[in-house]
C-alpha positions as CSV (number, residue, x, y, z in Angstrom):
1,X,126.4,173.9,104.3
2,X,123.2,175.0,102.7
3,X,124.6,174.1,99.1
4,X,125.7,170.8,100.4
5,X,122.0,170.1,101.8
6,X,120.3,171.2,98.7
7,X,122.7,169.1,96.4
8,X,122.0,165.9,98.7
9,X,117.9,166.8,98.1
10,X,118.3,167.1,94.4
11,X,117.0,164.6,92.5
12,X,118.4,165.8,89.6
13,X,122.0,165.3,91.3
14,X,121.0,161.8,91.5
15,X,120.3,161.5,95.8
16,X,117.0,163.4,95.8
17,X,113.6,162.2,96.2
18,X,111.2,163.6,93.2
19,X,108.2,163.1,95.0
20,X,109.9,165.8,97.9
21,X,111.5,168.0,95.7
22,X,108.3,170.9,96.0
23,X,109.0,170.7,100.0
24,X,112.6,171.0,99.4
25,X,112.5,173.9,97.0
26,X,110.7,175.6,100.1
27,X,112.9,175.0,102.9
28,X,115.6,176.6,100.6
29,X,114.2,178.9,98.1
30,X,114.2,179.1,94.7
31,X,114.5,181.9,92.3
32,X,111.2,180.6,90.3
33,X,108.6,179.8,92.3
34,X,109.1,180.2,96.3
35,X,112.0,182.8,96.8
36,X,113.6,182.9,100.2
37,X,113.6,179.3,101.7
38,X,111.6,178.7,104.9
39,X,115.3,177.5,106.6
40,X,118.0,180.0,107.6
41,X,121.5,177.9,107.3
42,X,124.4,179.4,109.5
43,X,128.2,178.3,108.9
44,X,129.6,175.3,110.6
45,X,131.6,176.3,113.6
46,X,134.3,174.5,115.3
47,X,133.4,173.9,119.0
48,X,136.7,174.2,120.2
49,X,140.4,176.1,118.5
50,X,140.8,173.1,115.8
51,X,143.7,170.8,115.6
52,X,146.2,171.7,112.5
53,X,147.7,168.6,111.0
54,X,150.8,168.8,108.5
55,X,149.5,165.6,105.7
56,X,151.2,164.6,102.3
57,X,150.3,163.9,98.6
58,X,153.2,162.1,96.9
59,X,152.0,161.9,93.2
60,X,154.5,159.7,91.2
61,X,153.9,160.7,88.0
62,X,153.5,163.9,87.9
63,X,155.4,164.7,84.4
64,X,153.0,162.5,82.6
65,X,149.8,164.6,84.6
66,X,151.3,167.9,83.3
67,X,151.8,166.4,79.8
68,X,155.2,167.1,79.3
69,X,157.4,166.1,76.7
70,X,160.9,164.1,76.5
71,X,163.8,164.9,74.5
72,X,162.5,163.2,71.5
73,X,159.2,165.2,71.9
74,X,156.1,162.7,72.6
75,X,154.4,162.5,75.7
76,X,155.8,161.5,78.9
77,X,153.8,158.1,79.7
78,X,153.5,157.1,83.0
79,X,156.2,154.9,84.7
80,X,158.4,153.8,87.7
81,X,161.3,155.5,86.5
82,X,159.4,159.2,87.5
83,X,160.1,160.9,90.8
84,X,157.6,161.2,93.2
85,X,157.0,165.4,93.6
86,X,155.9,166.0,97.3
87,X,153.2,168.3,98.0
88,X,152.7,168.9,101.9
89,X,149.7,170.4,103.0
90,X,147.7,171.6,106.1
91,X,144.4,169.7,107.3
92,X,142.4,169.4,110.2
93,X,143.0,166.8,112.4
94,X,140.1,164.0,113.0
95,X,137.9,163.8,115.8
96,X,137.5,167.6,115.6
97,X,133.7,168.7,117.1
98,X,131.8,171.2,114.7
99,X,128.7,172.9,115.5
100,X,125.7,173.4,112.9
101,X,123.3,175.4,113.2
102,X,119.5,176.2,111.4
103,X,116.9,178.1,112.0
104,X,113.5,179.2,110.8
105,X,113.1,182.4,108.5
106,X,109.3,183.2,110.1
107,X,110.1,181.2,113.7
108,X,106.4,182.0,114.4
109,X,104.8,179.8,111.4
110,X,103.3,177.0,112.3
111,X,105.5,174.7,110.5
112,X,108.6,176.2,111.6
113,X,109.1,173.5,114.2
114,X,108.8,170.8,111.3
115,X,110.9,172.9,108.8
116,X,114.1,172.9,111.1
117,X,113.9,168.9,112.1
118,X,113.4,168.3,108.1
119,X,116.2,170.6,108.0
120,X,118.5,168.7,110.6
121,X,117.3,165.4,108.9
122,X,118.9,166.9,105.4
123,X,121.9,167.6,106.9
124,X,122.8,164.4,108.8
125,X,122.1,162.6,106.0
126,X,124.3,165.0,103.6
127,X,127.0,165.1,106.1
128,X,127.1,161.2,106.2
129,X,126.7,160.3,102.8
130,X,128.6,163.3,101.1
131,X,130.9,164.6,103.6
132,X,132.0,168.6,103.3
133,X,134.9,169.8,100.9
134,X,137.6,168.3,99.3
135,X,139.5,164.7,99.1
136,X,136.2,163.1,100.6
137,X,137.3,159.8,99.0
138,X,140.2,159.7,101.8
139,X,138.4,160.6,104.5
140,X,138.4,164.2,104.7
141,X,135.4,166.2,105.3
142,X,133.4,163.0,107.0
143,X,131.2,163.6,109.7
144,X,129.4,161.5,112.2
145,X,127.1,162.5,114.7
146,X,128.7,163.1,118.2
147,X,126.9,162.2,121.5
148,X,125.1,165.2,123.1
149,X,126.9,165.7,125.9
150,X,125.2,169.2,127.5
């Protein structure tokens, strides 16, 4: 979670702000200048036993991906005439609730307050824009921001 907030913040990455770049180097540390960040990131926690679902990639041309060659020895090129090669796989359902949670390294700074909302901030934003994982593209690893229902 901490390595997805940082790479949202990065302007080198190509999301980041340069003009916030120093602040975010010290909510997360750096091995140059600041060390340990200001911002203690725990791991993402499912709020409830998650939902298993059983999902499907069906690539259709998967001779021509692994390069392999045909009798007369050049490459396979894509076509119609290839079988599709199931690949089943397990994936959490949608709609599944996930807790985050940050906190301040030195909770009695004065700015520790600041810190952890800047924090929270990061990682709505890097939840919503980036998502968490793999296959993003399709809709895996998408957040949104669930009503606080205490």
């Amino acid at each position: 979670i901490k390595g997805l907030m940082r790479a949202w913040a990065d302007p080198d990455k190509g999301w980041g702000d340069v003009a916030k770049w120093k602040d975010i180097k010290r909510l997360f540390g750096d091995t140059d200048d600041d060390g340990a960040g200001a911002l203690i990131v725990f791991d993402a926690l499912p709020l409830s036993p998650p939902t298993i679902e059983l999902d499907i990639m069906n690539p259709h041309y998967a001779d021509y991906y692994a390069r392999k060659l045909d009798a007369k020895k050049p490459p396979i090129p894509p076509a119609d005439y290839l079988s599709p090669t199931p690949i089943f796989f397990l994936a959490i359902a949608a709609q599944q609730r996930f807790c985050f949670c940050i906190a301040p390294r030195k909770p009695c700074d004065a700015n520790a307050g600041n810190d952890v909302g800047k924090g929270f901030d990061l990682l709505k934003e890097a939840l919503g824009m980036l998502g968490a994982g793999g296959k993003t593209a399709v809709g895996y690893g998408t957040f949104h921001p669930a009503e606080n229902k205490r």
